[in-house]
C-alpha positions as CSV (number, residue, x, y, z in Angstrom):
1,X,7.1,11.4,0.0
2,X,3.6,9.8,0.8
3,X,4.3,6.1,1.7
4,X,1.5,3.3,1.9
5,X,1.6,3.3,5.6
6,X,0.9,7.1,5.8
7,X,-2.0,6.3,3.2
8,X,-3.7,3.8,5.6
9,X,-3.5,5.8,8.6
10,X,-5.0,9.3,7.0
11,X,-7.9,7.1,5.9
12,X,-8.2,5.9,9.5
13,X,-7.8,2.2,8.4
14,X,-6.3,-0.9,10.5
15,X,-4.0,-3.5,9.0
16,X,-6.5,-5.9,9.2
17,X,-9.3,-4.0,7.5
18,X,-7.1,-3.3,4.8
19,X,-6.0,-6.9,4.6
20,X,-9.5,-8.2,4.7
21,X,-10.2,-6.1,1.6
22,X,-7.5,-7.2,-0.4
23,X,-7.8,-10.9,0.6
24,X,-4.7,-11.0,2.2
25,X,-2.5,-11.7,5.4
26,X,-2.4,-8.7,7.4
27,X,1.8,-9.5,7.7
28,X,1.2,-8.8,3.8
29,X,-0.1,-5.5,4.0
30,X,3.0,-4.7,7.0
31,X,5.3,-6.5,4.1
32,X,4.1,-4.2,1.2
33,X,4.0,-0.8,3.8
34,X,8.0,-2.1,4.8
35,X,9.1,-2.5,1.2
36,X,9.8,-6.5,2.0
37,X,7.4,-7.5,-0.8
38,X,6.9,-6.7,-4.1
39,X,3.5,-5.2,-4.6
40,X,1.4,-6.0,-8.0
41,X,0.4,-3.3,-9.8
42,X,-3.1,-4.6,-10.1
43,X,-2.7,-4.9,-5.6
44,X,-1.5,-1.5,-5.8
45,X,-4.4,0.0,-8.0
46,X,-6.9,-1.6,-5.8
47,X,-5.5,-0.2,-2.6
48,X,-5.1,3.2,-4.4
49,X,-8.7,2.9,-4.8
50,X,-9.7,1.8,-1.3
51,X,-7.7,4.5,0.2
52,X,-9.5,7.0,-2.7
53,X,-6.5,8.4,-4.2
54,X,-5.6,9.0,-7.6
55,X,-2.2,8.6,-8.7
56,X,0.0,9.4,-12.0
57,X,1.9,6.8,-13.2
58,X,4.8,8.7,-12.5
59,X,4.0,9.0,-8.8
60,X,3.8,5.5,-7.8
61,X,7.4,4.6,-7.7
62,X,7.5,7.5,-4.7
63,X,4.9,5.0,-3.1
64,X,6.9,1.6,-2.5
65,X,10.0,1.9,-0.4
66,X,13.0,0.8,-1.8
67,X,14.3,-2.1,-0.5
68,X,17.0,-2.0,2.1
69,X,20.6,-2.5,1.1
């Protein structure tokens, strides 16, 4: 299972580069990475974009960690 976090580091990106372009905290982008935040679709699409991946639908839910119990 690709998460986020393995996404951001292939691409060679920092926390704070990814944060910068998505207009956000960088403790966001850690949040979304550590499944302790909900991420939008429309802030997921745009990080699939940024990190240049193309997704199926179906595949997405493989990309946010489930929540721990």
């Amino acid at each position: 299972m690709v998460s986020l976090a393995v996404l951001r580091k292939v691409r060679g990106l920092s926390v704070k580069q990814v944060a910068e372009h998505m207009g956000v905290a960088g403790r966001t982008i850690y949040s979304w990475e550590r499944g302790e935040r909900e991420i939008s679709i429309q802030n997921l699409y745009k990080l699939l974009s940024y990190y240049q991946v193309d997704m199926l639908i179906s595949e997405i839910p493989s990309l946010i960690p489930k929540k721990p119990d």
